[in-house]
C-alpha positions in Angstrom: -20.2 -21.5 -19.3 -21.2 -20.9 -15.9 -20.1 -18.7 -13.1 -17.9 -20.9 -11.4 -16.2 -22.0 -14.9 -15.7 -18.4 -16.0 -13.9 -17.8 -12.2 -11.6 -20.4 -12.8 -10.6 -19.7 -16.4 -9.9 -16.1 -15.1 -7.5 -17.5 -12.4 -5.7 -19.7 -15.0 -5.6 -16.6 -17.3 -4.2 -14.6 -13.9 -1.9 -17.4 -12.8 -0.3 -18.9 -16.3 1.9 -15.6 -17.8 3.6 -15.2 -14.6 4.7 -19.2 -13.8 4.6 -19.2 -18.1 7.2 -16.1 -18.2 9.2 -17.5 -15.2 10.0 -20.7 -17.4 10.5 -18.6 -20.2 13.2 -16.8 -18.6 14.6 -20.1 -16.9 15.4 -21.3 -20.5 16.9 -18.2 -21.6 19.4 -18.7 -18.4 20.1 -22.2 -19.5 21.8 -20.9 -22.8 23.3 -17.6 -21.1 27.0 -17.1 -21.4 29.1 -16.3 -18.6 32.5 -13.8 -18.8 35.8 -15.2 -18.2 37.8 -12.6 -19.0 38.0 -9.4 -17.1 41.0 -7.6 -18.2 40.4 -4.2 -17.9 42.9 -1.4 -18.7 42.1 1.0 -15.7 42.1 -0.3 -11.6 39.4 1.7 -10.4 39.1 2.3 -6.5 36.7 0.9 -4.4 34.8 1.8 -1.1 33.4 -1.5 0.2 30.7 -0.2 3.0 29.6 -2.8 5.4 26.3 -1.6 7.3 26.6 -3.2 10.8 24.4 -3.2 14.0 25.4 -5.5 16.5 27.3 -7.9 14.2 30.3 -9.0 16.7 29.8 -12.5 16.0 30.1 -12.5 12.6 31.4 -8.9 11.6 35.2 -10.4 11.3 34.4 -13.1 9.2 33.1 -10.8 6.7 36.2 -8.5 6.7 38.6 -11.6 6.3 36.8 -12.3 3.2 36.6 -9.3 1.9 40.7 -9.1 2.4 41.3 -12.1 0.7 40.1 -10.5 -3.0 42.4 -10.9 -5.5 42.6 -6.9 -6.3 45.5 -4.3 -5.7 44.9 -3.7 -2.2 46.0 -0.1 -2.4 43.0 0.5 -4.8 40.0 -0.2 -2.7 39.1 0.4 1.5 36.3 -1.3 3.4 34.5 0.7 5.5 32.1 -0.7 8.4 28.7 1.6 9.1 28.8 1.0 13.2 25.1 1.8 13.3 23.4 2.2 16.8 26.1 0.0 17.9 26.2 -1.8 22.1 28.5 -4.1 21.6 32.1 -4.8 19.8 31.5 -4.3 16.0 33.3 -1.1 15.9 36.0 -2.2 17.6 36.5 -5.7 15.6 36.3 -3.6 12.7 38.9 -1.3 13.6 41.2 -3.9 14.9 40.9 -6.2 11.7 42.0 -2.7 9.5 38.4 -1.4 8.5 37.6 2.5 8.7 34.9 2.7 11.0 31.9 5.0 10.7 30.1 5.4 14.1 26.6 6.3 14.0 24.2 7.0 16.8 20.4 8.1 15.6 17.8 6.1 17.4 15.1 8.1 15.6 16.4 6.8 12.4 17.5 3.2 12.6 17.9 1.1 9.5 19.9 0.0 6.6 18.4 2.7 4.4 19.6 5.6 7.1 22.8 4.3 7.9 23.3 4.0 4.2 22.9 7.9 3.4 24.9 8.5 6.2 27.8 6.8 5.4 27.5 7.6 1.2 27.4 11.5 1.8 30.5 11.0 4.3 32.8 9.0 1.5 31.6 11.3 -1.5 32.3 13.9 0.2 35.9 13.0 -0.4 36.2 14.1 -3.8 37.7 11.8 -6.8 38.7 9.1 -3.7 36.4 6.5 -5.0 35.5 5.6 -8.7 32.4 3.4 -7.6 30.8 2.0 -4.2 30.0 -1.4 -3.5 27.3 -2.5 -0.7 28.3 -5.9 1.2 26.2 -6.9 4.6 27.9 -8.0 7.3 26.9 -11.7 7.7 28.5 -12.4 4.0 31.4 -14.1 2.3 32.2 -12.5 -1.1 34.1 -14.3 -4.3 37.7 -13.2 -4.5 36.7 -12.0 -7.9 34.5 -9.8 -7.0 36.2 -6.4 -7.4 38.0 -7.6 -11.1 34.2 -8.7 -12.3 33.1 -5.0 -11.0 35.8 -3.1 -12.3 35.1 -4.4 -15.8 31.8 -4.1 -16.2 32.4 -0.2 -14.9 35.1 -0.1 -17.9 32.2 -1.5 -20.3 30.2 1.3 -19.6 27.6 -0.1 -16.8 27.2 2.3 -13.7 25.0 0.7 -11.4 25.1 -3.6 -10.9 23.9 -5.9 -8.8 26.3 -9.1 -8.5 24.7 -12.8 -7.7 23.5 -12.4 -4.2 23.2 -16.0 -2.8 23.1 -17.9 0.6 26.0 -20.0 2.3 25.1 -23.7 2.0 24.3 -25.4 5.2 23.2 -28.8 4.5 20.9 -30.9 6.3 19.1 -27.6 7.6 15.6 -27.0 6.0 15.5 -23.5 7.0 18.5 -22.3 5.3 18.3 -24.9 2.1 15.1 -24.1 0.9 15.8 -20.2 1.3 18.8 -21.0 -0.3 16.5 -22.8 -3.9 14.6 -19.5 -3.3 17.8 -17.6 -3.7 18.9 -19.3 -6.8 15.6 -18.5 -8.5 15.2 -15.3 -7.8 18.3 -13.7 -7.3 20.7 -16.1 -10.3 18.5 -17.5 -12.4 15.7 -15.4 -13.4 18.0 -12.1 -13.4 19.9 -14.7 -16.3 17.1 -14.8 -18.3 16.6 -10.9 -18.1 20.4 -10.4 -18.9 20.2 -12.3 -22.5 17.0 -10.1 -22.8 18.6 -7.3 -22.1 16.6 -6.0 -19.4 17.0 -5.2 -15.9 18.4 -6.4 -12.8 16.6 -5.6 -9.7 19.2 -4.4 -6.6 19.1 -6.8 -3.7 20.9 -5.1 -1.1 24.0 -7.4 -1.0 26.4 -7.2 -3.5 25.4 -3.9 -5.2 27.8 -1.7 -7.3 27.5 2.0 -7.9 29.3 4.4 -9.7 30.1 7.1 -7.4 28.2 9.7 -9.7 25.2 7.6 -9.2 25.0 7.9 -5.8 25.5 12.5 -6.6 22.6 12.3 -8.8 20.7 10.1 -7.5 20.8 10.1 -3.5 20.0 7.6 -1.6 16.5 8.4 -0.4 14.3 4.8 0.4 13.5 4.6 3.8 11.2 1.5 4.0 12.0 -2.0 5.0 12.7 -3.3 2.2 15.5 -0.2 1.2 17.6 -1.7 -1.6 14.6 -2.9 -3.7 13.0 0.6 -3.3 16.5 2.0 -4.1 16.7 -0.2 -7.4 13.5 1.1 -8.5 14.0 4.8 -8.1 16.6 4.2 -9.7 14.8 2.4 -12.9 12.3 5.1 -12.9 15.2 7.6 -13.2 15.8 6.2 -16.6 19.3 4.1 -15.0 20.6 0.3 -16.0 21.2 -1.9 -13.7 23.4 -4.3 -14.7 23.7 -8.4 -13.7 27.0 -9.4 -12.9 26.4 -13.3 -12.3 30.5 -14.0 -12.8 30.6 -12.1 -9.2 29.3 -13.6 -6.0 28.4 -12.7 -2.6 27.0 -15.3 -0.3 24.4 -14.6 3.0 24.7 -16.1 6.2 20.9 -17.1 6.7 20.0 -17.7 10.2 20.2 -21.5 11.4 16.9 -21.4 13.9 13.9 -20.5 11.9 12.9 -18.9 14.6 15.4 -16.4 14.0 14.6 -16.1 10.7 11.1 -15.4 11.2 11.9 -11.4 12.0 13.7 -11.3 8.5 11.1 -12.6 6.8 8.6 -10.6 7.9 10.1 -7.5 7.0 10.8 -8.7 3.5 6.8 -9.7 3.2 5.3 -6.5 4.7 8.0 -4.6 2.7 7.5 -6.1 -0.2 3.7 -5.3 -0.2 4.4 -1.6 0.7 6.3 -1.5 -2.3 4.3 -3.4 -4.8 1.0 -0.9 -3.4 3.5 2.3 -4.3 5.1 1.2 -7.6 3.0 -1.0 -9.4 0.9 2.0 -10.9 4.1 3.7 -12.2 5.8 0.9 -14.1 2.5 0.5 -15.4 2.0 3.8 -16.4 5.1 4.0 -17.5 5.4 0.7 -19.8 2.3 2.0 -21.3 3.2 5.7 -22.3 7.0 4.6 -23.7 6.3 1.2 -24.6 8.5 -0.3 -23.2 9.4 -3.8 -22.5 11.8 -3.0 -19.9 9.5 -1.0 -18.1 6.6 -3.9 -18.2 8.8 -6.6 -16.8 9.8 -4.6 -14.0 5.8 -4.9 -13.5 5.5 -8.4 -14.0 8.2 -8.7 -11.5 6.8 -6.5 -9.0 3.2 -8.7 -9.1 4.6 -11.9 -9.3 4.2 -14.0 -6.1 7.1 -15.7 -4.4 7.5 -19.0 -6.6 6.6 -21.3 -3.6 3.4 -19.2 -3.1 2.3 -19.7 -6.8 2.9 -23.5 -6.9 1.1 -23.3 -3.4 -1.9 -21.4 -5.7 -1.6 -23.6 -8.3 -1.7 -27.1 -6.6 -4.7 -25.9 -4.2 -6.7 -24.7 -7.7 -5.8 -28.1 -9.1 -7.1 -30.0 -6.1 -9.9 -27.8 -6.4 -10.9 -28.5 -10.2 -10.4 -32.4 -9.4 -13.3 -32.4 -6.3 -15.6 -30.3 -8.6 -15.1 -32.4 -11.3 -15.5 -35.6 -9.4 -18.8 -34.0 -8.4 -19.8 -33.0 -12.1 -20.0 -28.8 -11.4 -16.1 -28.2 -13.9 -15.8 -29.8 -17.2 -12.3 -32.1 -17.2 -10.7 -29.2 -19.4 -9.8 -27.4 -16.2 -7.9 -30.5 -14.8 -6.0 -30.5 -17.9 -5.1 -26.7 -17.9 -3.9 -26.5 -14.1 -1.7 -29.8 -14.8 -0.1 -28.2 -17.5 0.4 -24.8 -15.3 1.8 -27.0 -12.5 4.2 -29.3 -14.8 5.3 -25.9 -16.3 6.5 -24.5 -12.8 7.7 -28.1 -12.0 9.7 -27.9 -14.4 11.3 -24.2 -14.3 12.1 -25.5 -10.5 14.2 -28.2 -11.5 15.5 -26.4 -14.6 16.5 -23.3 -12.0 18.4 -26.3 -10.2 20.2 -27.3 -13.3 21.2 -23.6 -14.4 22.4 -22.8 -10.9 24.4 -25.8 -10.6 23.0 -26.5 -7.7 24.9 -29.7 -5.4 24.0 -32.8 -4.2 22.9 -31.4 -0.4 20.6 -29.3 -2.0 18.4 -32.1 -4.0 18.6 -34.4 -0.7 17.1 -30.9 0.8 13.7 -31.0 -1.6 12.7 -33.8 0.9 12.1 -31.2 3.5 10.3 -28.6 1.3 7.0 -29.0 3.0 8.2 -28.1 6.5 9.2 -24.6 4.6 6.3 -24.3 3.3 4.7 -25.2 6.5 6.6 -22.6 8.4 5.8 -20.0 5.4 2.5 -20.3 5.6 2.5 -19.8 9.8 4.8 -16.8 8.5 2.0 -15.2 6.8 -0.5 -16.5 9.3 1.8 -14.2 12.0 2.1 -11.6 10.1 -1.8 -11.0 9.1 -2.2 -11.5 12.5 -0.1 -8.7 13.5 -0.8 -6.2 11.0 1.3 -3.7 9.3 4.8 -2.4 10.7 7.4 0.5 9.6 9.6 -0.4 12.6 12.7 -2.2 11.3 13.6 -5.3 13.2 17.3 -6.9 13.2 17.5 -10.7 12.7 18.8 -12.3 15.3 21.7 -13.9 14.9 22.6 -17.5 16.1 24.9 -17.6 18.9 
């Protein structure tokens, strides 16, 4: 076996577990049960905190929906975070019935920030609030939302993460395909982990805690990507986080892609700070308790984007086919990256099937190559312009 062959057996042995365990998990979800019951015996009460900066075009719709949940209105309060506010959030907040928490820090700007801020204001109110839920003000969430909650607090959970999805908006590329991405990542694969038994990662939108989380744990991640660093903290403390799939909120994704590109950067450059700081400790920590809980947090954390894998895989496949055709790889490799690319063909479409994903959303696999087109400029852009702390807003479409 030459040096070339040994390379490419290495990148299949690299590349197969994580599209191999990604499938896996898809077919777990397939046969996952959902709750339909949540009678619960106690009404807790709720503080819904919205974190807001600049969101007067969209901060109302948001507050409508969170007014329309079928829950004893007397038991919960929605709060908005007015966060280095300029224009009218505060004051559509106010107006629509929302407690609004205004909050100037220029020095400390961001979700993560505005977050502490607000938590250490409503815990300070003793016994007010059983648990606190996280929605972001460009969302629409289910009217179930606080019965689902409620019971999985009753069953014992203290810290859940509900199914954190995008608002359809067919015929638009953008927003479609970062809607399939949603589904996988955020529905189905959490699925899978739930019929293991293992842990949900927190996703910023949609995330439950019981207030005595929040005192013995406080809210201390700073970087751009807050909720995820939150979530693991959190795991690394020893806490469950729960997936509530019954439970839904649902994301406003910017129409231009343009305006999406400022969001997606700070979710790539964020994700890599994270994935360079906890990696080493899962691992460690899988290791030392043996735990399978622990590793799969690992997996998760080195696992590519699925686009970017299939990407991997279909240019290694090309690859194998040109060195073949010029005798340097045995056919063997052709076989083995067919197989790896049939197997995350088909976890694609099985995610489709377990999601129940609609019609407007297969017509929209047409237009997967200009997202994966505009991904690739993405990463281009952000190479080009290096590493950033500095959180950016996304810019919201007029």
């Amino acid at each position: 076996m030459n040096p070339l062959e040994i390379l490419f057996f290495t990148l299949f042995i690299l590349t197969a577990p994580l599209l191999g365990y990604q499938f896996f998990l898809g077919l777990l979800a397939l046969n996952a049960k959902l709750i339909t019951s949540f009678e619960s015996e106690k009404s807790r009460k709720f503080a819904i905190v919205v974190p807001a900066h600049n969101e007067e075009k969209i901060i109302a719709k948001t507050i409508y929906s969170i007014s329309g949940l079928i829950y004893p209105k007397r038991n919960y309060e929605v709060f908005v975070i007015a966060d280095n506010c300029t224009d009218n959030t505060a004051k559509i907040a106010s107006s629509l019935g929302a407690m609004v928490l205004e909050r100037t820090n220029a020095d400390k700007a961001g979700k993560g920030y505005a977050l502490r801020w607000a938590f250490d204001q409503i815990l300070a109110q003793q016994d007010a609030f059983d648990a606190i839920i996280v929605v972001d003000a460009d969302s629409l969430i289910s009217g179930n939302y606080l019965d689902v909650m409620n019971y999985y607090l009753e069953q014992g959970s203290r810290v859940i993460q509900s199914s954190d999805l995008v608002l359809p908006d067919p015929g638009n590329w953008s927003v479609e395909a970062t809607r399939i991405g949603f589904m996988l990542y955020n529905y189905v694969k959490p699925l899978g982990r739930k019929v293991l038994n293992l842990n949900m990662g927190l996703r910023g939108n949609g995330m439950c805690f019981n207030a005595d989380v929040l005192r013995e744990v406080p809210w201390k991640a700073w970087s751009l990507i807050e909720d995820v660093e939150y979530g693991l903290i959190l795991l690394l403390k020893g806490e469950k986080i729960d997936f509530a799939p019954e439970a839904t909120v649902l994301a406003q994704m910017p129409v231009e892609a343009k305006n999406a590109e400022s969001q997606r950067s700070r979710w790539e450059i964020g994700r890599y700070g994270i994935i360079k700081m906890y990696t080493s400790k899962f691992l460690a920590k899988a290791i030392k308790e043996r735990s399978v809980s622990y590793f799969d947090v690992f997996l998760d954390l080195i696992t590519p984007p699925f686009v970017n894998l299939m990407l991997i895989t279909t240019a290694i496949l090309s690859l194998t086919i040109l060195l073949w055709l010029i005798n340097i790889l045995p056919a063997l490799h052709i076989l083995l990256w067919t197989i790896l690319l049939i197997i995350g063909i088909a976890y694609f479409f099985l995610g489709l099937i377990v999601s129940g994903a609609d019609k407007n959303l297969y017509k929209s696999l047409l237009r997967i190559p200009y997202y994966i087109f505009w991904k690739m400029k993405l990463y281009l852009n952000v190479f080009r312009k290096g590493k950033t702390k500095e959180w950016v807003r996304t810019e919201r479409d007029s």
